[in-house]
mmJSON file of the N, C-alpha and C atoms, coordinates in Angstrom:
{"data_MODEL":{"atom_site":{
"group_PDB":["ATOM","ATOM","ATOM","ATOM","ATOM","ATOM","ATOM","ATOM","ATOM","ATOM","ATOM","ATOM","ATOM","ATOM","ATOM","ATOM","ATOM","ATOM","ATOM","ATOM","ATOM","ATOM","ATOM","ATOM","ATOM","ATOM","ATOM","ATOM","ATOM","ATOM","ATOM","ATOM","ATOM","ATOM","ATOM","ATOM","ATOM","ATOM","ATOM","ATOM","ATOM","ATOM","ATOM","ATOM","ATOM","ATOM","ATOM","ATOM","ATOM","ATOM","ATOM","ATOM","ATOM","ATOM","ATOM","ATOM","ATOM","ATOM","ATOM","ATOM","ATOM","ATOM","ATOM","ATOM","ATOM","ATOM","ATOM","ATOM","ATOM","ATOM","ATOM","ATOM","ATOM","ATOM","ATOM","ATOM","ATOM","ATOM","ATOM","ATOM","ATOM","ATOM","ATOM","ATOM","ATOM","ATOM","ATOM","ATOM","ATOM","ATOM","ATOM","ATOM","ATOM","ATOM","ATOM","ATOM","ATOM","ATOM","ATOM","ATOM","ATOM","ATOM","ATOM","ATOM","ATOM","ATOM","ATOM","ATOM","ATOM","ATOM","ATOM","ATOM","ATOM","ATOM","ATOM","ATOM","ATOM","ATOM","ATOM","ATOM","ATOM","ATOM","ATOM","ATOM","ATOM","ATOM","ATOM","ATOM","ATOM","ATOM","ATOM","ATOM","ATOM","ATOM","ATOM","ATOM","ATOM","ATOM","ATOM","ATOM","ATOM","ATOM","ATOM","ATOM","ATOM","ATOM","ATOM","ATOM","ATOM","ATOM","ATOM","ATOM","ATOM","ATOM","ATOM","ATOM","ATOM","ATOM","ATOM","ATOM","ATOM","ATOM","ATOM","ATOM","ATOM","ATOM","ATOM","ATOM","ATOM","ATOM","ATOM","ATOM","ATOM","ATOM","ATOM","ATOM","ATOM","ATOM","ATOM","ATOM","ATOM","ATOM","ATOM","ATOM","ATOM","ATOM","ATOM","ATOM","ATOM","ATOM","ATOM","ATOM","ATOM","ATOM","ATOM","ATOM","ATOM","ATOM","ATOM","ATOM","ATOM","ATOM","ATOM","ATOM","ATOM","ATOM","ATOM","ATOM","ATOM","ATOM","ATOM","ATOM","ATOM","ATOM","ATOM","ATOM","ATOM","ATOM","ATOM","ATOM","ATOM","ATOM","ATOM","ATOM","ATOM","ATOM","ATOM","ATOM","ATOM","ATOM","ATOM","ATOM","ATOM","ATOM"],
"id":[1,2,3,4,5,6,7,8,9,10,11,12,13,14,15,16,17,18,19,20,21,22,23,24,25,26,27,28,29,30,31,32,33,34,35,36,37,38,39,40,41,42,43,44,45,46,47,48,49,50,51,52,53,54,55,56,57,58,59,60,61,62,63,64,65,66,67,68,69,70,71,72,73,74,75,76,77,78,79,80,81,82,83,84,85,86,87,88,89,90,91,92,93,94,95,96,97,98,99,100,101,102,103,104,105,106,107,108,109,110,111,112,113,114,115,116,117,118,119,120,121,122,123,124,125,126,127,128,129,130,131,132,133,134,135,136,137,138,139,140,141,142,143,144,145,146,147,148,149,150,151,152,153,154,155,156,157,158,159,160,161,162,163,164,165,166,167,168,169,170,171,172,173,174,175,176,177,178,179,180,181,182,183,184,185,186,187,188,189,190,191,192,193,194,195,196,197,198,199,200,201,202,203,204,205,206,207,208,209,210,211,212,213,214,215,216,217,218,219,220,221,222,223,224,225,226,227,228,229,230,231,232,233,234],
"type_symbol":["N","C","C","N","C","C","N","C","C","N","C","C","N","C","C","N","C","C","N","C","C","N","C","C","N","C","C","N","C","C","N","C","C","N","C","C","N","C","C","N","C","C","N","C","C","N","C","C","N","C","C","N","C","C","N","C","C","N","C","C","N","C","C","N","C","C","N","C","C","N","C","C","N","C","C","N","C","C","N","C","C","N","C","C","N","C","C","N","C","C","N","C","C","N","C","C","N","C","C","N","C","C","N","C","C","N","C","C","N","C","C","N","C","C","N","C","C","N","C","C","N","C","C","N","C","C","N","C","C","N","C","C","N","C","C","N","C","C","N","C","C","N","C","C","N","C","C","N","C","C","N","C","C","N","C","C","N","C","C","N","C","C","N","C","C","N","C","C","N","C","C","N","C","C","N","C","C","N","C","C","N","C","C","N","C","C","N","C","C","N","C","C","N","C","C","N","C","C","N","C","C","N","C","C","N","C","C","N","C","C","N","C","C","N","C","C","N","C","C","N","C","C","N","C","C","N","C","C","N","C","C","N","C","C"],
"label_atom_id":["N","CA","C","N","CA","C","N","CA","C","N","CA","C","N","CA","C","N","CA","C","N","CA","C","N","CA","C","N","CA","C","N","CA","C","N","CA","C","N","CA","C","N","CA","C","N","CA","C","N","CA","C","N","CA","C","N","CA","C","N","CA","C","N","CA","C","N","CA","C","N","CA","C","N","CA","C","N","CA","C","N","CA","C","N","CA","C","N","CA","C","N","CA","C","N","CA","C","N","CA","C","N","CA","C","N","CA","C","N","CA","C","N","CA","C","N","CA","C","N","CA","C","N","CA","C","N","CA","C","N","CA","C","N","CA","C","N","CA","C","N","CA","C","N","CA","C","N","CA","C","N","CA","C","N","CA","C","N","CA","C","N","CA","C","N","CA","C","N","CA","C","N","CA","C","N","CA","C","N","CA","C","N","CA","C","N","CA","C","N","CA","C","N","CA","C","N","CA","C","N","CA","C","N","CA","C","N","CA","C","N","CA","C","N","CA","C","N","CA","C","N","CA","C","N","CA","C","N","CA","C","N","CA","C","N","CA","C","N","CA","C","N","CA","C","N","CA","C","N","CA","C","N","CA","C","N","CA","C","N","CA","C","N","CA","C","N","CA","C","N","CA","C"],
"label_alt_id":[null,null,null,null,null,null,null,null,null,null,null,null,null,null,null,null,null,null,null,null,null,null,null,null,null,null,null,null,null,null,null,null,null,null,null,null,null,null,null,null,null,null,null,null,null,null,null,null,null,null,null,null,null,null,null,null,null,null,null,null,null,null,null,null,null,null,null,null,null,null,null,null,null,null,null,null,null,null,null,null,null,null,null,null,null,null,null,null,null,null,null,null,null,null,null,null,null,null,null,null,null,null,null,null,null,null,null,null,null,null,null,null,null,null,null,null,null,null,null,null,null,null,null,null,null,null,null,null,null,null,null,null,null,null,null,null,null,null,null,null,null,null,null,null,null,null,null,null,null,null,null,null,null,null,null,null,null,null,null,null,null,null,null,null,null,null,null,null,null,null,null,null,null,null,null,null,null,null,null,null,null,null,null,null,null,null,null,null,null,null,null,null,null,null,null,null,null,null,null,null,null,null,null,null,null,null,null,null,null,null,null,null,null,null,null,null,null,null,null,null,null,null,null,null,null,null,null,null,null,null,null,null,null,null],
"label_comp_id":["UNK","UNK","UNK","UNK","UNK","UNK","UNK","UNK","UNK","UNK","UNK","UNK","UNK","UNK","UNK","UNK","UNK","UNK","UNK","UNK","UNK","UNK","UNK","UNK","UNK","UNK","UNK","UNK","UNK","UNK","UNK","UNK","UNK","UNK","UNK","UNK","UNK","UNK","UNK","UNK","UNK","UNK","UNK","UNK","UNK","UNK","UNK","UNK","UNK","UNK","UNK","UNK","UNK","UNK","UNK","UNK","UNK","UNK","UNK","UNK","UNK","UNK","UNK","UNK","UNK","UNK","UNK","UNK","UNK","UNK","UNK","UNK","UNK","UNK","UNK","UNK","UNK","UNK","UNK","UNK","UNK","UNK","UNK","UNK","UNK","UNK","UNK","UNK","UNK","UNK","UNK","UNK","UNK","UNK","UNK","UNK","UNK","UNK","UNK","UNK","UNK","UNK","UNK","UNK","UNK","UNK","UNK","UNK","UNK","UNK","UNK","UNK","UNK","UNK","UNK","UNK","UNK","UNK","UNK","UNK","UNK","UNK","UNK","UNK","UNK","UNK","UNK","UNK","UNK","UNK","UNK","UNK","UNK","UNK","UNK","UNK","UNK","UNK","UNK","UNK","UNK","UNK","UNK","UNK","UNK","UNK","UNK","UNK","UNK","UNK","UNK","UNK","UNK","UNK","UNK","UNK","UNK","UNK","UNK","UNK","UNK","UNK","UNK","UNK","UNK","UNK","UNK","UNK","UNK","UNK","UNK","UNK","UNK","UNK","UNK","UNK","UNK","UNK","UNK","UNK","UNK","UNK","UNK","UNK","UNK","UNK","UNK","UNK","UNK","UNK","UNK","UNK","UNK","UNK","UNK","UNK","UNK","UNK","UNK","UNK","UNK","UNK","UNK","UNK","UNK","UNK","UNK","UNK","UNK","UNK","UNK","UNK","UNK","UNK","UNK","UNK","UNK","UNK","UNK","UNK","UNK","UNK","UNK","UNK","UNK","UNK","UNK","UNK","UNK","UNK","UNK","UNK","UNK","UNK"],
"label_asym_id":["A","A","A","A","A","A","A","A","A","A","A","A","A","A","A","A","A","A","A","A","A","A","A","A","A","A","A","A","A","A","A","A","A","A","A","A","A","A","A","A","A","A","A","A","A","A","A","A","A","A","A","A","A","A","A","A","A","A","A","A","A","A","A","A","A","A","A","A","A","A","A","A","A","A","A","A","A","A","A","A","A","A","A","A","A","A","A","A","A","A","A","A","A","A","A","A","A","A","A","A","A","A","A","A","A","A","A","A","A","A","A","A","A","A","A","A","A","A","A","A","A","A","A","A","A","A","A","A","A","A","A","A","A","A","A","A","A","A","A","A","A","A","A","A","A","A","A","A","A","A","A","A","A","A","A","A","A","A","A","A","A","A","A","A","A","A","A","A","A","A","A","A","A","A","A","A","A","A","A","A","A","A","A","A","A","A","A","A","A","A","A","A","A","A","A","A","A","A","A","A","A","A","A","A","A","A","A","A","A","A","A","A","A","A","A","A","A","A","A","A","A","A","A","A","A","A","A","A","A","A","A","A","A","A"],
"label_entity_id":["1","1","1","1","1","1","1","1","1","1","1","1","1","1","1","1","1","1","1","1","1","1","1","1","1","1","1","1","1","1","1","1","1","1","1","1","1","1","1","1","1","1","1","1","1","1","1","1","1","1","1","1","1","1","1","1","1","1","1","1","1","1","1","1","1","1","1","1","1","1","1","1","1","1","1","1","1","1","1","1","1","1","1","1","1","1","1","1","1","1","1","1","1","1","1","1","1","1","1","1","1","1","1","1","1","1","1","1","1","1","1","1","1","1","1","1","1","1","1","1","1","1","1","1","1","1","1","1","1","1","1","1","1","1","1","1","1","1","1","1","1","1","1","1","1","1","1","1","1","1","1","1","1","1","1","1","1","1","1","1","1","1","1","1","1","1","1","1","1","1","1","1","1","1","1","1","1","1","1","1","1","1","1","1","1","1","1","1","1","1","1","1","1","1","1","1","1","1","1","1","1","1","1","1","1","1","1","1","1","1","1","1","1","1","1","1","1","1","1","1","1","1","1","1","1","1","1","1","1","1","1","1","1","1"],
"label_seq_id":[1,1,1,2,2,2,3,3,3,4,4,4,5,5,5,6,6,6,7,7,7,8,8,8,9,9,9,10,10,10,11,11,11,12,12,12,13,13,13,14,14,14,15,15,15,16,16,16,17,17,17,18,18,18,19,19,19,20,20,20,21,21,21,22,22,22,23,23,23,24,24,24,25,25,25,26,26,26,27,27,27,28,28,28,29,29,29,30,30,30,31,31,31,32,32,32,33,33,33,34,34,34,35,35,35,36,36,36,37,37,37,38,38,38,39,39,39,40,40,40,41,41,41,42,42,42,43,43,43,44,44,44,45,45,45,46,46,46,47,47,47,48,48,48,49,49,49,50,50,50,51,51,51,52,52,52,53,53,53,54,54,54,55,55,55,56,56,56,57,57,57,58,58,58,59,59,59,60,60,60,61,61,61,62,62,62,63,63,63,64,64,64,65,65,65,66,66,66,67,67,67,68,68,68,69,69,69,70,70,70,71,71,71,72,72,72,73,73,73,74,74,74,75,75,75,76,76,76,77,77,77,78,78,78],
"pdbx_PDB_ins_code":[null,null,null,null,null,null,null,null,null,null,null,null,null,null,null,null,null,null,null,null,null,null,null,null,null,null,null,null,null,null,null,null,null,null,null,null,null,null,null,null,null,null,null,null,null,null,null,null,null,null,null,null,null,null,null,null,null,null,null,null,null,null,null,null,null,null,null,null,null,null,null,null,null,null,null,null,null,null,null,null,null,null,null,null,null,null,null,null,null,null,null,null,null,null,null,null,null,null,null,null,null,null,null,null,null,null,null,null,null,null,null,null,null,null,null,null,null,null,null,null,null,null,null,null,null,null,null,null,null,null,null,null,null,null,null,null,null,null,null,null,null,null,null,null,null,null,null,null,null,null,null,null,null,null,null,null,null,null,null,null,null,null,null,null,null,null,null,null,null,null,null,null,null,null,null,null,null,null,null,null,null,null,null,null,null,null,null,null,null,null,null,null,null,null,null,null,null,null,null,null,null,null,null,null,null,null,null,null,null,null,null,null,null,null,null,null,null,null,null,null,null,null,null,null,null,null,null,null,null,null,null,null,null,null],
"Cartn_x":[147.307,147.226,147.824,148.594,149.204,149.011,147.896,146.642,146.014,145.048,144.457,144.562,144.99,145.937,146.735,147.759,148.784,148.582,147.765,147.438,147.671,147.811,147.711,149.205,150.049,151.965,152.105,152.733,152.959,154.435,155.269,156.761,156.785,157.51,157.835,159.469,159.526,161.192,161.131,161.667,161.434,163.305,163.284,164.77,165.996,165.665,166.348,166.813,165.903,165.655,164.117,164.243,163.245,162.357,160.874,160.214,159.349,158.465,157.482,156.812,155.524,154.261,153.033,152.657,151.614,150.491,149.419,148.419,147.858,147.309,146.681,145.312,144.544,143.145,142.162,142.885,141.994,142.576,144.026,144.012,144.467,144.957,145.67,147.21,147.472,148.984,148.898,150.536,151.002,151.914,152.599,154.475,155.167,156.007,157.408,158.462,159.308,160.506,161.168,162.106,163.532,163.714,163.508,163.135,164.81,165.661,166.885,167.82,168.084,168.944,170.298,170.855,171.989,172.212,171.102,170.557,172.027,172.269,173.4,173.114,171.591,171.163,169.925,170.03,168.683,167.459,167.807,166.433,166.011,166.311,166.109,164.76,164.254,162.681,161.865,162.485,161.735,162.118,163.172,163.907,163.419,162.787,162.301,161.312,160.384,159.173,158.045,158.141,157.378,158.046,158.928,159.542,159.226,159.377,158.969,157.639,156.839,155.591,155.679,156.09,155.955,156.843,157.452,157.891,157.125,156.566,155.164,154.287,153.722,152.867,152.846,154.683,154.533,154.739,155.037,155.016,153.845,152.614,151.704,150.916,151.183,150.476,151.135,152.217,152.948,152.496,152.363,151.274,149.97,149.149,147.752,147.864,149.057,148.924,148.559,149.295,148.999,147.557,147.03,144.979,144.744,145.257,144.566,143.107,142.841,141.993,141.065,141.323,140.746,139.046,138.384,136.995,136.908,136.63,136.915,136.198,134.903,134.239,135.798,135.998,137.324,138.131,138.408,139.637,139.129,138.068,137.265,137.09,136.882,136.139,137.834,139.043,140.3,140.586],
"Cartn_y":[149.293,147.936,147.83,148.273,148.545,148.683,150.112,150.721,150.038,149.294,148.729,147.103,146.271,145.264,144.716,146.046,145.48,144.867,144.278,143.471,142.09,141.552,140.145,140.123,140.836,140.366,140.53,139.44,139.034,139.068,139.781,139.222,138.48,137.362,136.758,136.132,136.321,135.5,133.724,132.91,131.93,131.401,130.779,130.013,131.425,132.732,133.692,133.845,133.649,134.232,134.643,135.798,137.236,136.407,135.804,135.104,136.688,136.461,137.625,136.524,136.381,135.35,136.106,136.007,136.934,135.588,134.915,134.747,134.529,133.719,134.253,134.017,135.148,134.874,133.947,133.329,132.549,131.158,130.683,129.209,129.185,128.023,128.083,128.103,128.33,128.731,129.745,129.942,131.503,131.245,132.672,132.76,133.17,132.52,132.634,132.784,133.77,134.24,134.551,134.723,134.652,136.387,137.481,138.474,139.433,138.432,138.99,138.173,137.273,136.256,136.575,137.464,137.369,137.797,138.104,138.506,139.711,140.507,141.231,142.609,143.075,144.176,143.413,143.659,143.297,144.723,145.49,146.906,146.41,146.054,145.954,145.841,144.896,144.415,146.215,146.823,147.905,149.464,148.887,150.586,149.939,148.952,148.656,148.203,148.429,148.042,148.243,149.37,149.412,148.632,148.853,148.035,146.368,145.911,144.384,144.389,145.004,144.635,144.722,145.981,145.98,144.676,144.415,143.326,141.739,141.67,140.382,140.647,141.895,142.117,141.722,142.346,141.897,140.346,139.465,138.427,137.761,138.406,137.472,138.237,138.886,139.457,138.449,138.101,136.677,135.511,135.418,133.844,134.077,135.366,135.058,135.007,135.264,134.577,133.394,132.689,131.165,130.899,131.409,131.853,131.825,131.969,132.851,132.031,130.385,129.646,129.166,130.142,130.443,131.202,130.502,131.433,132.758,133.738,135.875,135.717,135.32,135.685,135.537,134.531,134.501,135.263,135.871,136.75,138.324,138.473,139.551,139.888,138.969,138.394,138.717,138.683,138.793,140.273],
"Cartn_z":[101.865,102.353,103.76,104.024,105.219,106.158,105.815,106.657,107.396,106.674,106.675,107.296,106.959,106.966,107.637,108.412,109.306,110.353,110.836,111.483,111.409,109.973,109.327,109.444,109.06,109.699,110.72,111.289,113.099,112.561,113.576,113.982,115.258,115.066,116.454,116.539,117.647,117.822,118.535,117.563,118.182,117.989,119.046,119.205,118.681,119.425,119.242,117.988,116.614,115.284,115.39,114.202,114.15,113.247,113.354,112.082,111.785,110.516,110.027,109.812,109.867,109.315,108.689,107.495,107.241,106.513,106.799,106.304,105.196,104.365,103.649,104.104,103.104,103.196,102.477,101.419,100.991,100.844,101.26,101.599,102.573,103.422,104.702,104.579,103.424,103.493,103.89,104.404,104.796,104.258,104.679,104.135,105.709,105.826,107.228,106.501,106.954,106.774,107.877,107.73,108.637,108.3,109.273,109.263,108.871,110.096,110.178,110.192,109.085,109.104,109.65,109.861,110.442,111.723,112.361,113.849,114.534,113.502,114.082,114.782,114.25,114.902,115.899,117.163,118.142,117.443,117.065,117.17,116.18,114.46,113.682,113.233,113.939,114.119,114.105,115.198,115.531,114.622,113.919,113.361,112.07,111.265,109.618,109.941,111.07,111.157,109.972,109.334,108.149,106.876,106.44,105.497,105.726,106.777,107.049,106.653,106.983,106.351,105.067,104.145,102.424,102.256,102.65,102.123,101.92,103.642,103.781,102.997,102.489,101.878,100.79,99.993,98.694,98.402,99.299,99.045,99.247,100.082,99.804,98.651,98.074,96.505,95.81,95.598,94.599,95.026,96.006,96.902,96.202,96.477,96.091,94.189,93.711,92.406,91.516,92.933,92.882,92.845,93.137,93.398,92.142,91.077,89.903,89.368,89.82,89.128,90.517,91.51,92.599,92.157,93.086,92.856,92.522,91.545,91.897,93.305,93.819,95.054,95.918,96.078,97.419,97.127,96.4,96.137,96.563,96.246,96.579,98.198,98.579,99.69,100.91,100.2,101.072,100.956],
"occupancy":[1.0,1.0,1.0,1.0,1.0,1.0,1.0,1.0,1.0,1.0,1.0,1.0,1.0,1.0,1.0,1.0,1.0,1.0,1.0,1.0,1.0,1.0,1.0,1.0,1.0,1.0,1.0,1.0,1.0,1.0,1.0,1.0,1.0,1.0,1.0,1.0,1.0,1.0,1.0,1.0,1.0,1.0,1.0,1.0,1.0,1.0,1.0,1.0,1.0,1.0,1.0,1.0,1.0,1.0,1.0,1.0,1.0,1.0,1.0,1.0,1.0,1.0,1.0,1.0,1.0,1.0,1.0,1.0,1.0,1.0,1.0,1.0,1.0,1.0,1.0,1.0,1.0,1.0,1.0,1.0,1.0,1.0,1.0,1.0,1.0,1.0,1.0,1.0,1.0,1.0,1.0,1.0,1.0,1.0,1.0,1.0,1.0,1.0,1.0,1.0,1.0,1.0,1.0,1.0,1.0,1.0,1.0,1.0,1.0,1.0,1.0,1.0,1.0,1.0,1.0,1.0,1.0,1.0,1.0,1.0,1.0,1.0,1.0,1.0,1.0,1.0,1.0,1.0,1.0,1.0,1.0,1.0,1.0,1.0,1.0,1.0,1.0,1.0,1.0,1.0,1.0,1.0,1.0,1.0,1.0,1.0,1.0,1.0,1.0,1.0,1.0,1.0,1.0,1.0,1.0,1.0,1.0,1.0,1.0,1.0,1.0,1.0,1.0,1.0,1.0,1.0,1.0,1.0,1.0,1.0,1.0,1.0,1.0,1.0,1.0,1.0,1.0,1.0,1.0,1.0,1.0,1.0,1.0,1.0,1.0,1.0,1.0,1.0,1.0,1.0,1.0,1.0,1.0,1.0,1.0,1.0,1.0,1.0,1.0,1.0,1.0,1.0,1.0,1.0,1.0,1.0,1.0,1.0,1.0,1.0,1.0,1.0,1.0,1.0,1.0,1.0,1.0,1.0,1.0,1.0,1.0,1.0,1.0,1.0,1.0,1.0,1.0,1.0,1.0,1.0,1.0,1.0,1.0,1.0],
"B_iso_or_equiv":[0.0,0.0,0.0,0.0,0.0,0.0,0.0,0.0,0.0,0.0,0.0,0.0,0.0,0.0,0.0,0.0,0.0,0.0,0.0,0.0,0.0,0.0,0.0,0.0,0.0,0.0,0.0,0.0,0.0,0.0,0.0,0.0,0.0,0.0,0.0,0.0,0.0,0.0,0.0,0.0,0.0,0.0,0.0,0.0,0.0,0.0,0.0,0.0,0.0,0.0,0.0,0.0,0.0,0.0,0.0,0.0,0.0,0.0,0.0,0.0,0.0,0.0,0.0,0.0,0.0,0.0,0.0,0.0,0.0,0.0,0.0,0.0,0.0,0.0,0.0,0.0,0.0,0.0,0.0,0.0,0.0,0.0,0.0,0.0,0.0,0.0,0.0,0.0,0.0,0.0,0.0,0.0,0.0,0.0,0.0,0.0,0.0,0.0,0.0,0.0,0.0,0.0,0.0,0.0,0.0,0.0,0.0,0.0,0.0,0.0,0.0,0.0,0.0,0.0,0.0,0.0,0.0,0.0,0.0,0.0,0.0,0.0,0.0,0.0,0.0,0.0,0.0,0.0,0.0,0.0,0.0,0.0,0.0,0.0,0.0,0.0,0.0,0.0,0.0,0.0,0.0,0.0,0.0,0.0,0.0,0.0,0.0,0.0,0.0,0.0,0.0,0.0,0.0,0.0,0.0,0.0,0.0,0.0,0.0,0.0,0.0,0.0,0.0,0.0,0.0,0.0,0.0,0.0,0.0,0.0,0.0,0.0,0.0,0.0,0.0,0.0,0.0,0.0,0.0,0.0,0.0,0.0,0.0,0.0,0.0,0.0,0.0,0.0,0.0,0.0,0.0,0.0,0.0,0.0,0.0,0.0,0.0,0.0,0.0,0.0,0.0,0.0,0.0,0.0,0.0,0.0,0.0,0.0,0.0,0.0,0.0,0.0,0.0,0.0,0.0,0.0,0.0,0.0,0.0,0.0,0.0,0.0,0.0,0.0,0.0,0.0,0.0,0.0,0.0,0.0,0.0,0.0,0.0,0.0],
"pdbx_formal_charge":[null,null,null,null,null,null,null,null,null,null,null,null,null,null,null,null,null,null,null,null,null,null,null,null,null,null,null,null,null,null,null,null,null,null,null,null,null,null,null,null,null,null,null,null,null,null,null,null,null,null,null,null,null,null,null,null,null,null,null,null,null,null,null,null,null,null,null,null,null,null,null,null,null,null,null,null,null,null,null,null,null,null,null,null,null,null,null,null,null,null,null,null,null,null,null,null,null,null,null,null,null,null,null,null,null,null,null,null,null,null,null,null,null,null,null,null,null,null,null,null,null,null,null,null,null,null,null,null,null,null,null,null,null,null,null,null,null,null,null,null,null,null,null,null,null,null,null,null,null,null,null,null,null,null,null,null,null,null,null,null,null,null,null,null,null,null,null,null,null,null,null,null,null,null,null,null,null,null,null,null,null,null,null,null,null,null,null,null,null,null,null,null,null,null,null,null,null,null,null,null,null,null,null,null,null,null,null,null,null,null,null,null,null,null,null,null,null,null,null,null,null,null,null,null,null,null,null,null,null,null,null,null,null,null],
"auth_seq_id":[1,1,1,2,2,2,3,3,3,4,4,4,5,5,5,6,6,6,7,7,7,8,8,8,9,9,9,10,10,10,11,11,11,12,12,12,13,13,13,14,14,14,15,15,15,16,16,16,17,17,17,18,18,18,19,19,19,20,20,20,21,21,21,22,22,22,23,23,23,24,24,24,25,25,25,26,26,26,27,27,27,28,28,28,29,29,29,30,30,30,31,31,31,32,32,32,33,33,33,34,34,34,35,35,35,36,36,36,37,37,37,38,38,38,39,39,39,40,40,40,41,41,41,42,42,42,43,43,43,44,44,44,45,45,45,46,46,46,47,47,47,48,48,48,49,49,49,50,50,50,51,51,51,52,52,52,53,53,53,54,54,54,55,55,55,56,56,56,57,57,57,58,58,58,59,59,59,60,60,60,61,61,61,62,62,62,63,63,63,64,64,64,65,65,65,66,66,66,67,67,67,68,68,68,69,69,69,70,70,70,71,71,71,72,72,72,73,73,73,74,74,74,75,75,75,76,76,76,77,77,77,78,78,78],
"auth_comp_id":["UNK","UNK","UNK","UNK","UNK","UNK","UNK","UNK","UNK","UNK","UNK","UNK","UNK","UNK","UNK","UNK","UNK","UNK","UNK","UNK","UNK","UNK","UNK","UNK","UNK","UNK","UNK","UNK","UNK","UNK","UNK","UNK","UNK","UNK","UNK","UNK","UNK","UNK","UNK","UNK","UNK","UNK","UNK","UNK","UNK","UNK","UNK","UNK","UNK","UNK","UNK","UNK","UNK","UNK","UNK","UNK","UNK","UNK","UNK","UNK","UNK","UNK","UNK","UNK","UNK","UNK","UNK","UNK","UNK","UNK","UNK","UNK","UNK","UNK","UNK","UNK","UNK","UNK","UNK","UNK","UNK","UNK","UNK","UNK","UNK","UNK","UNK","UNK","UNK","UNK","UNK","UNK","UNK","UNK","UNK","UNK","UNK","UNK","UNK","UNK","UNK","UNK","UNK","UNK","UNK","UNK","UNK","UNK","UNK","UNK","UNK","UNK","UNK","UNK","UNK","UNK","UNK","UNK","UNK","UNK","UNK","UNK","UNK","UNK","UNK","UNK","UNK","UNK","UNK","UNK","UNK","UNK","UNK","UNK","UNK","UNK","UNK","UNK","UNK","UNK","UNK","UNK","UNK","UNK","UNK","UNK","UNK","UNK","UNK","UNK","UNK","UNK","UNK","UNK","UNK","UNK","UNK","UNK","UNK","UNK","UNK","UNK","UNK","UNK","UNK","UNK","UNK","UNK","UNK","UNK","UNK","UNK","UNK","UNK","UNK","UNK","UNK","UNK","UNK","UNK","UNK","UNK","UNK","UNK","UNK","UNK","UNK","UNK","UNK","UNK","UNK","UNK","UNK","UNK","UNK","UNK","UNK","UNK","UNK","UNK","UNK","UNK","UNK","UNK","UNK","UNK","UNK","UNK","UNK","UNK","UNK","UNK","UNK","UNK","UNK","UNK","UNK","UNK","UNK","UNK","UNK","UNK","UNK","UNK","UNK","UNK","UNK","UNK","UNK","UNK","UNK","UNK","UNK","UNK"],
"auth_asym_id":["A","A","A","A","A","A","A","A","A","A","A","A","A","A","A","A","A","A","A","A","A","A","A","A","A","A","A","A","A","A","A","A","A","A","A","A","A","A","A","A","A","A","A","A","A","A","A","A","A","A","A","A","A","A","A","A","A","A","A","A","A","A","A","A","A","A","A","A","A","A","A","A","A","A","A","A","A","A","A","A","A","A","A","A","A","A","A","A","A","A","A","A","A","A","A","A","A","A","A","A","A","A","A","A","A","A","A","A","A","A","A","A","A","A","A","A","A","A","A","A","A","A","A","A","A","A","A","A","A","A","A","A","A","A","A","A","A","A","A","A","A","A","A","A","A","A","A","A","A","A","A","A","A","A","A","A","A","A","A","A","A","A","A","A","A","A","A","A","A","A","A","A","A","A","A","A","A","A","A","A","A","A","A","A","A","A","A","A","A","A","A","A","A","A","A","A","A","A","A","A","A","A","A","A","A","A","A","A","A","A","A","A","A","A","A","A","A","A","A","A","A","A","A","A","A","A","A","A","A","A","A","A","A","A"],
"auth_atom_id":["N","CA","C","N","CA","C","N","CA","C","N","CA","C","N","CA","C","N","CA","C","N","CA","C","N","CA","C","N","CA","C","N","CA","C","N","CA","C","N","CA","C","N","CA","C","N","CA","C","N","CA","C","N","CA","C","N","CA","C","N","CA","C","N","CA","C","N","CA","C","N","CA","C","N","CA","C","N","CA","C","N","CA","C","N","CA","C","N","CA","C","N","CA","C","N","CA","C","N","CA","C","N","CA","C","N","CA","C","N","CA","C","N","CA","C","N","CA","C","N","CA","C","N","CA","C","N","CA","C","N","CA","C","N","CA","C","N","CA","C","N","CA","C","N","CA","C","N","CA","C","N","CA","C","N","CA","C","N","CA","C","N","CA","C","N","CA","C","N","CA","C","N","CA","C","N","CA","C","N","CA","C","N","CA","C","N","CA","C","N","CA","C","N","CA","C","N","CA","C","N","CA","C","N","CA","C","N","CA","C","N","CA","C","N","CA","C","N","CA","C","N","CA","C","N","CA","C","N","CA","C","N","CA","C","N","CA","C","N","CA","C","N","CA","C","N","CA","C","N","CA","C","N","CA","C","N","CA","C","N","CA","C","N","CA","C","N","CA","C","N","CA","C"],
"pdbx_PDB_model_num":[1,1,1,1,1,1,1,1,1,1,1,1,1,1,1,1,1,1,1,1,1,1,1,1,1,1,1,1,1,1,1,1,1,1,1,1,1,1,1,1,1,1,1,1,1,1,1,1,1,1,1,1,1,1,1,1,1,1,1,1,1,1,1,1,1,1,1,1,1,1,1,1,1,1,1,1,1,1,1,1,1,1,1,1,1,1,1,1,1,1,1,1,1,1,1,1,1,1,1,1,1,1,1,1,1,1,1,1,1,1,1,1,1,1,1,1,1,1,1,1,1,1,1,1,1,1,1,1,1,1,1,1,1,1,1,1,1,1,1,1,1,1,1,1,1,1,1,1,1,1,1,1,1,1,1,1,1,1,1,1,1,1,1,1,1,1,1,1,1,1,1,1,1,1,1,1,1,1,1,1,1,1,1,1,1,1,1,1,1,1,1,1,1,1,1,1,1,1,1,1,1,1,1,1,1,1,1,1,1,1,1,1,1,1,1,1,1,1,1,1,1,1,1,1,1,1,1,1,1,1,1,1,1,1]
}}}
C-alpha cells in the first residue's frame, strides 16, 4: 500500500506544528493528525518518514470501516 499509495499522505507544517493528512477515497473526509506533538525533534518528519505513513495508512483502513454500508463498487473503485 505504501508502494503504491504514498502519494495520498501529505506532511505539512502549519503554525510551526508537523500535520500528516491522508484522504479518503470514497468520502470527503480525511484524517489530520498532529505528526509530532511535542515538536522536540525538527528531523523527525524526515528520520520516521516511513513509519508516518503506516501509521496514516492504518488509520484510514479504520476510517474506510466506517464505509462498511458503502457501495462494494466504491470501495473497489479506492
Amino acid at each position: 500500500m505504501l508502494a503504491e499509495h504514498g502519494d495520498r499522505l501529505v506532511t505539512r507544517v502549519e503554525a510551526g506544528r508537523t500535520m500528516m493528512e491522508v484522504n479518503c477515497p470514497v468520502c470527503p473526509e480525511g484524517i489530520r493528525k498532529d505528526v509530532n506533538p511535542r515538536g522536540r525533534d525538527p528531523e523527525f518528519v524526515d528520520t520516521f518518514a516511513d513509519e508516518i505513513r503506516m501509521v496514516g495508512f492504518d488509520l484510514l483502513l479504520y476510517h474506510w470501516e466506517t464505509h462498511v454500508d458503502a457501495a462494494p463498487e466504491r470501495l473497489a473503485e479506492a
